[in-house]
MARKOL-701333 format. One record per atom (N, C-alpha, C): residue in three letters; x, y, z. Coordinates in steps of 0.05 Angstrom, whole numbers, plus 5000, padded with zeros to 4 digits. Example, Ala and Ser with C-alpha at 12.3 -4.5 7.8 and 13.67 -1.06 7.14 Angstrom:
ALA526448865156;ALA524649105156;ALA526449345156;SER525749555142;SER527349795143;SER525850015157;
REM end
This chain:
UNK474844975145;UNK475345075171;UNK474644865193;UNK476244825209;UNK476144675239;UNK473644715254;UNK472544555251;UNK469144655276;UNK470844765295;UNK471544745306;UNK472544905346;UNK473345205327;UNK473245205318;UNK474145515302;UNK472345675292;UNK470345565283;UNK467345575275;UNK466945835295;UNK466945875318;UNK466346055331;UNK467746275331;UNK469646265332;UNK472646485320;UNK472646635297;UNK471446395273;UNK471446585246;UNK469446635253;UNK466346625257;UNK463846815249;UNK464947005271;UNK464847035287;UNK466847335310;UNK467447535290;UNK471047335277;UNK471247495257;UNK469647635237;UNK468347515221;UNK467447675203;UNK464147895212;UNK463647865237;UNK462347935247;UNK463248255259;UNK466648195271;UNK468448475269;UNK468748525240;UNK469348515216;UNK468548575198;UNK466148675188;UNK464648665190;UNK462348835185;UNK462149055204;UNK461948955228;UNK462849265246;UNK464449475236;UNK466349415220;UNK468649565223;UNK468249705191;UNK467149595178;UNK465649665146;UNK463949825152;UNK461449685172;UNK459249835164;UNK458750035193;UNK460250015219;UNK459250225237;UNK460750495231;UNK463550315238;UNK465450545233;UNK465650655199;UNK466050455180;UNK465450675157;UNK468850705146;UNK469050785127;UNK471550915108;UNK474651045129;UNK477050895127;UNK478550975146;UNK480651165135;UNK479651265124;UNK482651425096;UNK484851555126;UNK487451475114;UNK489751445131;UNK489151705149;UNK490351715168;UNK490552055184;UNK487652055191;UNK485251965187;UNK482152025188;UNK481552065219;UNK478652185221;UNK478652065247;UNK476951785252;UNK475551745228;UNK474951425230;UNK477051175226;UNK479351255216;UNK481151065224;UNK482751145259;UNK481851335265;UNK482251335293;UNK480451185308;UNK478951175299;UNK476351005321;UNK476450735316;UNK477050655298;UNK477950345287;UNK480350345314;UNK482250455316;UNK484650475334;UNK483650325364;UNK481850605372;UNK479750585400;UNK477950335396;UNK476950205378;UNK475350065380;UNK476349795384;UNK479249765366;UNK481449415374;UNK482249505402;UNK482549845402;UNK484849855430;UNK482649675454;UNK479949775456;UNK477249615471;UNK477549315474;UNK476649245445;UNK477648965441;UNK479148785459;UNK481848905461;UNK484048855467;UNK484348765497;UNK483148985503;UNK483149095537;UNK480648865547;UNK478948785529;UNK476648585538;UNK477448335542;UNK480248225537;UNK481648075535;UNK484447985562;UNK483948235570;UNK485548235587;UNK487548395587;UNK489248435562;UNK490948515554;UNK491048955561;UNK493848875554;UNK494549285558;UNK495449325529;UNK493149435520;UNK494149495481;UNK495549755490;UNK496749875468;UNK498650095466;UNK498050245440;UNK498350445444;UNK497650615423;UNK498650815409;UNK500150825394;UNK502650945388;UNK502551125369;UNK502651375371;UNK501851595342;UNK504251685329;UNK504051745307;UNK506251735285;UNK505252055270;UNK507252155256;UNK506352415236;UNK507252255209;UNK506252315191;UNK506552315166;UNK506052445139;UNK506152395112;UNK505652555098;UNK502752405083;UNK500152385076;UNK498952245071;UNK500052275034;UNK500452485024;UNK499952544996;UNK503552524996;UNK505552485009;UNK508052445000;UNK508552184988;UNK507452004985;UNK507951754974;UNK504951694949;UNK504451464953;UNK502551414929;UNK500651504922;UNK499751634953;UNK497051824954;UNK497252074935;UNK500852154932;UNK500652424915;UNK500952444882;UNK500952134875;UNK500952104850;UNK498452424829;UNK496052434837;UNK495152664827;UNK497352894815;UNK498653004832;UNK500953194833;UNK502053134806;UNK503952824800;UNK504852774775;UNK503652864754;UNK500452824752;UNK499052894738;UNK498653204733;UNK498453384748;UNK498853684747;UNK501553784743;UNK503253594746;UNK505153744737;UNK507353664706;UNK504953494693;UNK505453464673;UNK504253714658;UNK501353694665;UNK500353924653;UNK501554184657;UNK502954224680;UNK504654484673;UNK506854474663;UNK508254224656;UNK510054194639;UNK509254304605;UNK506754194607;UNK505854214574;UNK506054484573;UNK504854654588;UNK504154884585;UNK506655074585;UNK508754934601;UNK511655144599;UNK512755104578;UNK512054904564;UNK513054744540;UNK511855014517;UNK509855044519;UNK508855264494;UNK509855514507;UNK509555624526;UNK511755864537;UNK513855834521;UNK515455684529;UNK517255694519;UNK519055694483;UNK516855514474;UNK517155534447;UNK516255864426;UNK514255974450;UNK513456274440;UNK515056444448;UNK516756424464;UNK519256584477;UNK521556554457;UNK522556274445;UNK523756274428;UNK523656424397;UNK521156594400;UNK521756684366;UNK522456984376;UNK523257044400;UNK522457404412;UNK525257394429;UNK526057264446;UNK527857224466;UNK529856944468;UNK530856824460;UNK532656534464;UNK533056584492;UNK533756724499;UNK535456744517;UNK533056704542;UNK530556804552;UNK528156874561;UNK527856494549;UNK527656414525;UNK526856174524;UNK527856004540;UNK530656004534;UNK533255714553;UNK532255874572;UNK531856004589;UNK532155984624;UNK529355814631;UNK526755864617;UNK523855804619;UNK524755554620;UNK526055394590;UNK527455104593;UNK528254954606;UNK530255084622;UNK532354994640;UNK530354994668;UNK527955134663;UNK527555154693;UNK525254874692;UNK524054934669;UNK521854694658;UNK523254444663;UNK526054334650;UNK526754134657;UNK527253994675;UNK528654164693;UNK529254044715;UNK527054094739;UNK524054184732;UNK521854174745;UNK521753824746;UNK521453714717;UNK519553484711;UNK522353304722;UNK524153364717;UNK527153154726;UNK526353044759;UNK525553314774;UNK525753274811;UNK522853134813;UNK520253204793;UNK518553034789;UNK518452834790;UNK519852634770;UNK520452374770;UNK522252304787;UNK524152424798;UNK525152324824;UNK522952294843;UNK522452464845;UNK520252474872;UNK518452204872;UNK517652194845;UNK515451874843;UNK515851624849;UNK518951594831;UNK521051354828;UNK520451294872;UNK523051494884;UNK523451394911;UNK520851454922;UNK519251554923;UNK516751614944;UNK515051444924;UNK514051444909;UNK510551434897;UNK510951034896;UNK513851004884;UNK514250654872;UNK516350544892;UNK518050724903;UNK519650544926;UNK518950574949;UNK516750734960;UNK515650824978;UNK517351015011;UNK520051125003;UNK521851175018;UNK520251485023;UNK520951635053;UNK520951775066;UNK521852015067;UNK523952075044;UNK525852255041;UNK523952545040;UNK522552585029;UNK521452725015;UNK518252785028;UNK517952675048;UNK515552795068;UNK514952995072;UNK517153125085;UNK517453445094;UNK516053645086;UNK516453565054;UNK515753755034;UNK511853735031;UNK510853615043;UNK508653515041;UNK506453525076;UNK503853685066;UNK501753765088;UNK502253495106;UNK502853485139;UNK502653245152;UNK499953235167;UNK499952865166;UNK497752905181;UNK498252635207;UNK497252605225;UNK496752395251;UNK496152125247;UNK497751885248;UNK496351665242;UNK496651445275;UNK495951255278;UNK496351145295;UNK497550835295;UNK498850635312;UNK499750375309;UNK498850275334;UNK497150085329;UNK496549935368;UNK496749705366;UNK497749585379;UNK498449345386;UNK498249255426;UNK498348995420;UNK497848935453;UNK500648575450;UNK500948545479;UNK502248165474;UNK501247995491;UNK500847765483;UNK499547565497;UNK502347425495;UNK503047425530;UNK505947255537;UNK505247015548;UNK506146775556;UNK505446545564;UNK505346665602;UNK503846435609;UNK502646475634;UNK505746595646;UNK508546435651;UNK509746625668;UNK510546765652;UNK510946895637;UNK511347065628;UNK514347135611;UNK514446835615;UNK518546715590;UNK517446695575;UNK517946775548;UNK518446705523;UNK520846705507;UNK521946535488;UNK524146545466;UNK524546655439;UNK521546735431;UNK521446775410;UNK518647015409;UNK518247135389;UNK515447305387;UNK514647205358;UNK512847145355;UNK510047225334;UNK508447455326;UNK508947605313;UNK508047855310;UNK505147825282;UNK502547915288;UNK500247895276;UNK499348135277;UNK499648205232;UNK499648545237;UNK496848525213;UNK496248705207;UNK494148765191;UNK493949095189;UNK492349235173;UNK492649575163;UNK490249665175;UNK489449875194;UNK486649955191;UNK486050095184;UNK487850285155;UNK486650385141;UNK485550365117;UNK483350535103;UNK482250405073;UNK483150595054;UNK483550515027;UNK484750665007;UNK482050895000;UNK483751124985;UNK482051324978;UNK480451174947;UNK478251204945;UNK477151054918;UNK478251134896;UNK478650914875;UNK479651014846;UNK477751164838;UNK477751374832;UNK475051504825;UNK473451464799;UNK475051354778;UNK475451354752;UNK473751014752;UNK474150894767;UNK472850674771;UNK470350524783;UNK469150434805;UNK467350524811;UNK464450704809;UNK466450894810;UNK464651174811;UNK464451244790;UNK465251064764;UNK463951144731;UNK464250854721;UNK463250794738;UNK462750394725;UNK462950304689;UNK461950464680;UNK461150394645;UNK464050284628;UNK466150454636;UNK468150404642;UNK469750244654;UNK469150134671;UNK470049824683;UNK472749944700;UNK473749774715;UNK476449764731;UNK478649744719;UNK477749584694;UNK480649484673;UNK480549834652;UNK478849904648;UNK478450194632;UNK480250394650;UNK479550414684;UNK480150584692;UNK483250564692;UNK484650344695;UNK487450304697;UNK488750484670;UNK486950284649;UNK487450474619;UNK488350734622;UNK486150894637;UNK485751174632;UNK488051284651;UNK488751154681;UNK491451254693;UNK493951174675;UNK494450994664;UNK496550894648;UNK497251224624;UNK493751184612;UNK495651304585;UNK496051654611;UNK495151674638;UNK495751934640;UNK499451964640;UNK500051714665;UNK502951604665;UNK504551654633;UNK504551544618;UNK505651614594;UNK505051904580;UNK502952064582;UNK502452304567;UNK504652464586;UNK505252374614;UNK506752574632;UNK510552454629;UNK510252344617;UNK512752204612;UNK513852304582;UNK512152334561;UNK512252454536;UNK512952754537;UNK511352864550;UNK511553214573;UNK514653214571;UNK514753034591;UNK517953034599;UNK520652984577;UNK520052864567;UNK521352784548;UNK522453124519;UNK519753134516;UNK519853404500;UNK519853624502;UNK519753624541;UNK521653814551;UNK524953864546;UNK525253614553;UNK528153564549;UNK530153534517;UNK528153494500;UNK529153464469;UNK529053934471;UNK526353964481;UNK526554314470;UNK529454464495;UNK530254254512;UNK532254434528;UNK535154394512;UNK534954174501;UNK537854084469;UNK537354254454;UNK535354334449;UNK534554494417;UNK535254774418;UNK534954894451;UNK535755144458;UNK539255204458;UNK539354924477;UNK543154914484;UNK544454944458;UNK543354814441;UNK544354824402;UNK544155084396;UNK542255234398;UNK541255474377;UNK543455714395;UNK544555704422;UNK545455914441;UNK547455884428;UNK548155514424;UNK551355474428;UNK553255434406;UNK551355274393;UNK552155184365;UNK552355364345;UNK554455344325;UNK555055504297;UNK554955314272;UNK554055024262;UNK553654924254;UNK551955004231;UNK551854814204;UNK550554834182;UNK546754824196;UNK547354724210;UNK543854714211;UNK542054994217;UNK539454934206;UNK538755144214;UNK536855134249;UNK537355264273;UNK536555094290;UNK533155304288;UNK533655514288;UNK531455634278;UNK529255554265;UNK529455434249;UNK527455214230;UNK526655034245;UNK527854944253;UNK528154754273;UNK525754704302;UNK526155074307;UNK525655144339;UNK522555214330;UNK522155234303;UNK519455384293;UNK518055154284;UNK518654844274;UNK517454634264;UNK516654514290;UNK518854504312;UNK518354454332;UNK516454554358;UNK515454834349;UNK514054934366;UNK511654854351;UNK511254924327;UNK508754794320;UNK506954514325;UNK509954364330;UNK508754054331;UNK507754064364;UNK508854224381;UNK508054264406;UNK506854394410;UNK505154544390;UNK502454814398;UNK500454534395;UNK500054304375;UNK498954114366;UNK498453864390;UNK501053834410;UNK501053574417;UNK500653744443;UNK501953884462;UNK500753914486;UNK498453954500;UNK495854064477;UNK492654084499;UNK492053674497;UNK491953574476;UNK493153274474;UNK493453144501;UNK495953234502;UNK497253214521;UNK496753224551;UNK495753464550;UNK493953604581;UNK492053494587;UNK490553414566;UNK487953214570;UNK489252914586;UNK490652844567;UNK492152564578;UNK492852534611;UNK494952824622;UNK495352904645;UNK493852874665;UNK491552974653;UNK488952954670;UNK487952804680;UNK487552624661;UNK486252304675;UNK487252254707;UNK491552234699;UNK491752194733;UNK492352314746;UNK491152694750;UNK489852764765;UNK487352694786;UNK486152534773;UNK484252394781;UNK484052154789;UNK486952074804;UNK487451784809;UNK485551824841;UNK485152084858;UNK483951894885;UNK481352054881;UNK479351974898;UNK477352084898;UNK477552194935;UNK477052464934;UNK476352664966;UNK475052544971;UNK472552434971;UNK470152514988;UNK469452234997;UNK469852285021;UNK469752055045;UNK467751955047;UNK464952065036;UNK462151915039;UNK463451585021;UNK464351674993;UNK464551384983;UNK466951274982;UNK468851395004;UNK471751165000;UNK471050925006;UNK472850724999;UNK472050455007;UNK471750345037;UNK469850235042;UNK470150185071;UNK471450055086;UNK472549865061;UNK475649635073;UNK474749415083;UNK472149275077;UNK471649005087;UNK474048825084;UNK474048755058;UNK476148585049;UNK478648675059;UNK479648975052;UNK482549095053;UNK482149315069;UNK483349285094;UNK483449055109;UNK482249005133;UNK479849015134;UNK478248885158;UNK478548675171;UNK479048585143;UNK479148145152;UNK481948095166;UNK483448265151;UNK486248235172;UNK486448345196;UNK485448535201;UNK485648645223;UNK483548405251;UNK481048335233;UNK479248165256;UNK481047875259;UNK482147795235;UNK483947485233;UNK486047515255;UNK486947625255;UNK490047795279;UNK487847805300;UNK486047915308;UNK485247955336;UNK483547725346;UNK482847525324;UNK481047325335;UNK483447065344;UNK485547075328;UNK488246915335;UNK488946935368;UNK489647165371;UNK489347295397;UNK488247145414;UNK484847185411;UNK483447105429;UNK482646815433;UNK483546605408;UNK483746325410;UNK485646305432;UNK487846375427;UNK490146325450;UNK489646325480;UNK488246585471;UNK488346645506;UNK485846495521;UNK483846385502;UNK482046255516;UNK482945965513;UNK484645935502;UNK485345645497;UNK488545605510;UNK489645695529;UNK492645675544;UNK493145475532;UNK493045165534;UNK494644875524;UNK494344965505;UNK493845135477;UNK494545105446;UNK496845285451;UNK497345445465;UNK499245695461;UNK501745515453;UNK503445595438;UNK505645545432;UNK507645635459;UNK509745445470;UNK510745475490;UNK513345685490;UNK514045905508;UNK515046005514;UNK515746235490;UNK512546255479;UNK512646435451;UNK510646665460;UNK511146885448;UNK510047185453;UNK507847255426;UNK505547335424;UNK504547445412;UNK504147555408;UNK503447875392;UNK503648065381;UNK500648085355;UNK498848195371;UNK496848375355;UNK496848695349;UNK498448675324;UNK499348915313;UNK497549105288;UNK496249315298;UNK494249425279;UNK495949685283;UNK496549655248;UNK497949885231;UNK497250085215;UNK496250285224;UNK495750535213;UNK496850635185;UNK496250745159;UNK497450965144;UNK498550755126;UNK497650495119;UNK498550265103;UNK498050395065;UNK496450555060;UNK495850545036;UNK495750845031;UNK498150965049;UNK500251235042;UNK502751135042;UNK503850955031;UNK505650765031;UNK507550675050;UNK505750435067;UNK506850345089;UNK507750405106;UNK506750645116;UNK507950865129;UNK507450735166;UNK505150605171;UNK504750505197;UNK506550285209;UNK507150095189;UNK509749905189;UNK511650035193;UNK513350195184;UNK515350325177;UNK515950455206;UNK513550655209;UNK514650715238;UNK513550575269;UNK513050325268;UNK513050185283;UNK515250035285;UNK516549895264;UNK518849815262;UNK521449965267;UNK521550225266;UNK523650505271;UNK523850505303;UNK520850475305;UNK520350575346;UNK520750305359;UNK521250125349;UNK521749795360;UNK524249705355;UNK525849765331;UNK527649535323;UNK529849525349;UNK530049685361;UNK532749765386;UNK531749715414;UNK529449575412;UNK529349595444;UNK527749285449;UNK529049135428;UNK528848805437;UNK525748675420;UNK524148825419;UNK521248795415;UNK521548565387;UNK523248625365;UNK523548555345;UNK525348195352;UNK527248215366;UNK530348035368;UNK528447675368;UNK528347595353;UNK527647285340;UNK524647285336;UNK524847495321;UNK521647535318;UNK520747395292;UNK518147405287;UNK516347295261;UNK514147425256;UNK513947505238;UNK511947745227;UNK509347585200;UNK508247585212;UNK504847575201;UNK502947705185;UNK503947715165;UNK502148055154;UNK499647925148;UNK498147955145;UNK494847935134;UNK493448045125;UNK492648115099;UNK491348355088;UNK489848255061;UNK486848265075;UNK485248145052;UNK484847865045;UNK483147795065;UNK482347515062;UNK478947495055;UNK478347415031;UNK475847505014;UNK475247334998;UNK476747324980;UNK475747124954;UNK476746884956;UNK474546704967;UNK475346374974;UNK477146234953;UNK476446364923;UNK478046104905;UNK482046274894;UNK481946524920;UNK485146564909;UNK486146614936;UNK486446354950;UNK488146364974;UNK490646344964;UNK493546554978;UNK495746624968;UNK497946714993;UNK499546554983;UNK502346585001;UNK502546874980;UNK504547115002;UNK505247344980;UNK507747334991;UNK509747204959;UNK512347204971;UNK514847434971;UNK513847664959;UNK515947864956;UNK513848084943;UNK515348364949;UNK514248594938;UNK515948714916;UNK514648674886;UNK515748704856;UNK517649014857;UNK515449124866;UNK516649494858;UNK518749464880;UNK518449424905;UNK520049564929;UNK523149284926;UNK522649104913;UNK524848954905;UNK526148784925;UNK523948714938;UNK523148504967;UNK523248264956;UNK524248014969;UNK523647784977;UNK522247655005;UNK520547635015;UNK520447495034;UNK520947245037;UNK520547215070;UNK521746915076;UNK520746705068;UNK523446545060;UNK521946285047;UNK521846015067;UNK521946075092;UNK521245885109;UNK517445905122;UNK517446095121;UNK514446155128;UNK512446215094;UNK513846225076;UNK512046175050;UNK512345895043;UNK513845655055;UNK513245445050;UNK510645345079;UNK511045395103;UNK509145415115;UNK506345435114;UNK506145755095;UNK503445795089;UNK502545595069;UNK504145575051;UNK502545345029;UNK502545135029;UNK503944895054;UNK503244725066;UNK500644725085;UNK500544915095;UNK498045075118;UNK495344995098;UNK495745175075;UNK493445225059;UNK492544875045;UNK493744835034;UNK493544485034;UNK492144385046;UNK493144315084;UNK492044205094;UNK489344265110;UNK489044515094;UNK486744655116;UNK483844605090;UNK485244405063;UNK483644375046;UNK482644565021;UNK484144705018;UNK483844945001;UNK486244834975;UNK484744804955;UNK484844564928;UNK487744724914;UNK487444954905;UNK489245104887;UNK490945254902;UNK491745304927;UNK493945594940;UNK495445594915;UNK495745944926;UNK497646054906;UNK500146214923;UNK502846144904;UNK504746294913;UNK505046594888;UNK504446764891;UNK504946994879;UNK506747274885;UNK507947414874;UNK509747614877;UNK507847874877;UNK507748074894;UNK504748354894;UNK506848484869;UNK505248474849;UNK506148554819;UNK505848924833;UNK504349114852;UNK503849344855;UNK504349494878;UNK505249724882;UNK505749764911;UNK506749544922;UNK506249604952;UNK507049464976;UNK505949284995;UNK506749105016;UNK505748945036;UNK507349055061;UNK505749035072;UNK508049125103;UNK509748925113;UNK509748745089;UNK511948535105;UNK515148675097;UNK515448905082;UNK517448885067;UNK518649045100;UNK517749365107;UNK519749415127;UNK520249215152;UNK518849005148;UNK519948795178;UNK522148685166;UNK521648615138;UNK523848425123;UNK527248625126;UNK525948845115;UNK529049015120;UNK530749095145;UNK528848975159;UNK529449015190;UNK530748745195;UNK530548565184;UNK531348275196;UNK530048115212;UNK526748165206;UNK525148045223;UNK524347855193;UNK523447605204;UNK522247375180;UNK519547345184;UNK519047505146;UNK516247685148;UNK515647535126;UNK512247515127;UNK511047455099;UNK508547505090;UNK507047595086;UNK504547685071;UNK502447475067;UNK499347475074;UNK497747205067;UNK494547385062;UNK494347255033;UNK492247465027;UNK489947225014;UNK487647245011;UNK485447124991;UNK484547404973;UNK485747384957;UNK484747604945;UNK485647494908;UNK482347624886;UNK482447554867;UNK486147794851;UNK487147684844;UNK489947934830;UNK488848014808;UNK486547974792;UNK485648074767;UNK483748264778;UNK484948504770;UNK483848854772;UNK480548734777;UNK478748874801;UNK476848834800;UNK475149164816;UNK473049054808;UNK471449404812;UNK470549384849;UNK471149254860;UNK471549294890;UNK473849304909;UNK476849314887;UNK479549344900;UNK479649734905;UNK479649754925;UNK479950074932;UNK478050254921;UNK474950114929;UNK472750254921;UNK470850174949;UNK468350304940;UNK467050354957;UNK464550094957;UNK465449944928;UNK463949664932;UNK465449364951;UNK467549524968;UNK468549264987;UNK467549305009;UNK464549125008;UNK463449135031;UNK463848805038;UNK461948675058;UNK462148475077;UNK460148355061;UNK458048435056;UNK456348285039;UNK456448115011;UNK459148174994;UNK461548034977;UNK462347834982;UNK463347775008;UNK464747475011;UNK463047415037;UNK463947115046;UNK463146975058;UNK464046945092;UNK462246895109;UNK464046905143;UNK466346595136;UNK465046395126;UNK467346145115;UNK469946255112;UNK469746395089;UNK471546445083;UNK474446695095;UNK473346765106;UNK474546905133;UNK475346725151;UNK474446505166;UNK474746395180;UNK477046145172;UNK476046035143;UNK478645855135;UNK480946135132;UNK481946245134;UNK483746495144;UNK485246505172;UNK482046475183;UNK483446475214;UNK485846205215;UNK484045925204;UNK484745625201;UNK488145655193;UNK487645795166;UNK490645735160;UNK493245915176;UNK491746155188;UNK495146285204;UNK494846125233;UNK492845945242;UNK492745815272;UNK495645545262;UNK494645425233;UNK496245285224;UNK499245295219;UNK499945605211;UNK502045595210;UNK504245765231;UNK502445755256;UNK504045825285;UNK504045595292;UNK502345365287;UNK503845115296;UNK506545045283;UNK506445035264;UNK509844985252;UNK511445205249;UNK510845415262;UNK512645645273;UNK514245495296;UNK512445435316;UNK512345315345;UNK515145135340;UNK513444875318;UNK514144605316;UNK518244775302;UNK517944945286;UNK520945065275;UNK523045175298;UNK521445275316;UNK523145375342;UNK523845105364;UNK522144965361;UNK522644735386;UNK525344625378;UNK525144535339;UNK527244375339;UNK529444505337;UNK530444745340;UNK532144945352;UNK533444835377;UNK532044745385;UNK533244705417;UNK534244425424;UNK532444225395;UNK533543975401;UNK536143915403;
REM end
C-alpha cells in the first residue's frame, strides 16, 4: 500500500469494525442493515455530499434464502410418495390423482429453484412474505460540475444468514457442512425422481393391457418406498437447515461485506480531499446495496430505478465484496450459475493494478456459486466487474458468525483501497484516449 493511503486504509478498516462490531449482523430487510444505511447515509453527508436513499420491497426467502423450502418439500414429497403407494392397493384411481398432484408439486419445485434459488430471477417473489430493503448512494462530480463519464463504487450492506450446519456445529467442519446440504440436494432430487417413475407406474396400471403384471409391480415398488423414503426424509432435512434464524449469531460481515462497503466510501473521500487526483470530467458514484445475499436483489433494483434516466449512459461499475485474505487477491471475471461474463477491459486492469500495487500471485477466477452484483450492471450494458481478496476454499468464517475484523489485517484492506485507486487511474487514462 502507498504511504499517502496509509491513512485511508486504517479509516477503512476502522469503518469495518464499526460496522461488525457496533452495528452487528445485517440480515437483508433487518433493521440493522437499516442502520448500516443511516450510518454511510452520515458518512456521506460529512463529506459534503447529498446521499440518497432509496427503498425497494422484496422477497427475502424468494431466492436463495428459500432454499430450506426445497428441503421440506422433498420431505413431503416422500411422504405423498407412501400415500400414495398405500392408496394404490385400495383405490388406483385415489392413487394417480395423489400422483399427479405429487408430481407436478416437485416439477414447479424445481422450477422455482432452477430460476429463483440458481438464476436468481424475480418471477416468482409474489408468492413469497415481503420485506423492506434499502440502496444509498451519493456522487462526487468534478468541481464544475461536467463530467463524460461515471464510475460507479458499489459494495452489499448486507450479511448472510449463518450456515447453521457449520459454524454453529464446528466438529463437522465447513467442508462437512456442504456434505450434509449436498447429500440433502440429491435425497430431494431422488424424491423427485420416484415420484415421477410411481406417476408412469400408475399411467401403466389405468392404461395399459399388457403382459405385465403392473400390480406386482405397484406392490414391489411400494415396498422399496416404505424402505427408502424416512432415508430419504432424513436426507431432506439436512437442507432444511441451510439458514440459521437467530440474529444473535448471523455473521456480522466484516469481511462480506464491510470491507467493500468502507473501500467504496474511503475512495470517495481520497477524491474529494485530494481534487488534482480526481480523474477529469469523471463522476463518482458511492453505491451501498441492500438485499445482496437474497439474490442480488439491491443491484437489481437500483439498476431498474436508474437504467432510463441517464445515471447509468458510459458508466463503469466497481463491485467490491470482500477484501480479507491478503494471499487471494482476485479479479472476479464472470458469474458461473447466472452465466455472466464480465468485462474484460477492467479485468485486465485489475490484474495489472494488483501487480503493480505488489501483490505476488493475483488471481483471475470465475464465482464457481451464486452471484456478484456485477452481473445486473453487466445485463444492463454498464462495464462491470467484481474485486474480491477472499480465500475460494470453503472456509468456517464464509457466512458465519466467525467473520469478524479481528481475522484479517487493516494492510490488507488498505492494499484494497491501493488497487481500485489504481485502477480508476487507467479507467481515467482509457477515457482520455477516447478523445485523442
Amino acid at each position: 500500500m502507498r504511504e499517502e493511503l496509509k491513512k485511508y486504509g486504517d479509516e477503512a478498516y476502522s469503518l469495518v469494525e464499526t460496522m461488525a462490531n457496533d452495528i452487528g449482523p445485517r440480515i437483508p430487510g433487518s433493521e440493522n442493515e437499516k442502520k448500516l444505511h443511516d450510518f454511510m447515509s452520515g458518512k456521506l453527508k460529512d463529506l459534503g455530499l447529498e446521499p440518497k436513499t432509496e427503498k425497494f420491497v422484496f422477497a427475502p426467502y424468494g431466492s436463495i434464502g428459500g432454499l430450506p423450502m426445497a428441503g421440506w418439500a422433498g420431505i413431503v414429497g416422500a411422504l405423498a410418495l407412501i400415500v400414495t403407494m398405500v392408496l394404490a392397493q385400495f383405490s388406483p384411481v385415489s392413487a394417480f390423482i395423489v400422483s399427479c398432484a405429487g408430481t407436478l408439486y416437485m416439477i414447479c419445485m424445481w422450477v422455482w429453484v432452477v430460476c429463483s434459488c440458481f438464476k436468481y430471477k424475480t418471477w416468482f417473489d409474489w408468492a413469497f412474505k415481503h420485506a423492506v430493503s434499502h440502496n444509498t448512494y451519493a456522487e462526487l462530480k468534478p468541481e464544475d460540475g461536467e463530467y463524460d463519464y461515471t464510475i460507479i463504487l458499489s459494495g452489499h450492506t448486507d450479511t448472510s444468514w449463518t450456515l447453521k450446519l457449520s459454524a454453529s456445529q464446528y466438529k463437522i467442519g465447513f467442508v462437512g457442512t456442504v456434505i450434509k446440504l449436498a447429500v440433502g440436494a440429491v435425497c430431494v432430487g431422488i424424491v423427485t425422481l420416484l415420484t415421477i417413475v410411481a406417476f408412469i407406474i400408475l399411467c401403466c396400471t389405468l392404461d395399459w393391457t399388457g403382459s405385465v403384471d403392473w400390480w406386482e409391480v405397484i406392490t414391489n415398488y411400494g415396498i422399496a418406498i416404505g424402505v427408502l423414503a424416512p432415508i430419504l426424509c432424513i436426507g431432506c432435512f439436512f437442507l432444511t437447515m441451510y439458514n440459521e434464524r437467530t440474529p444473535e449469531i448471523a455473521s456480522p460481515g466484516a469481511m462480506d461485506n464491510a470491507t467493500g462497503i468502507a473501500i467504496a466510501y474511503e475512495t470517495v473521500k481520497y477524491f474529494k480531499e485530494n481534487p488534482d487526483k480526481m480523474p477529469k470530467r469523471c463522476r463518482i458514484i458511492d453505491c451501498n446495496c441492500g438485499a445482496e445475499e437474497s439474490g442480488l436483489r439491491g443491484s437489481i433494483a437500483f439498476v431498474r430505478r436508474h437504467k432510463d434516466d441517464g445515471m447509468l449512459d458510459n458508466a463503469w461499475h466497481i463491485n467490491i465484496d470482500s477484501i480479507a485474505d491478503k494471499d487471494y487477491f482476485e479479479v472476479i471475471n464472470g458469474d458461473a450459475w447466472l452465466c455472466k461474463n464480465f468485462d474484460k477491459d477492467l479485468e485486465g486492469m485489475f490484474f495489472d493494478s494488483m501487480k503493480e500495487a505488489g501483490i505476488e500471485k493475483p488471481g483471475r477466477i470465475k464465482n464457481p456459486v451464486g452471484g456478484c452484483d456485477s452481473t445486473p450492471f453487466m445485463k444492463n450494458g454498464v462495464k462491470s466487474i467484481t474485486f474480491a481478496a477472499q480465500n475460494p476454499i470453503m472456509s468456517n468464517y464464509y457466512h458465519t458468525y466467525m467473520d469478524v475484523p479481528e481475522r484479517f489485517e487493516p494492510e490488507t484492506v488498505g492494499l484494497g483501497l491501493d488497487v481500485v485507486l489504481r485502477v480508476i487511474d487507467k479507467v481515467a487514462a482509457f477515457e482520455d484516449s477516447k478523445k485523442a
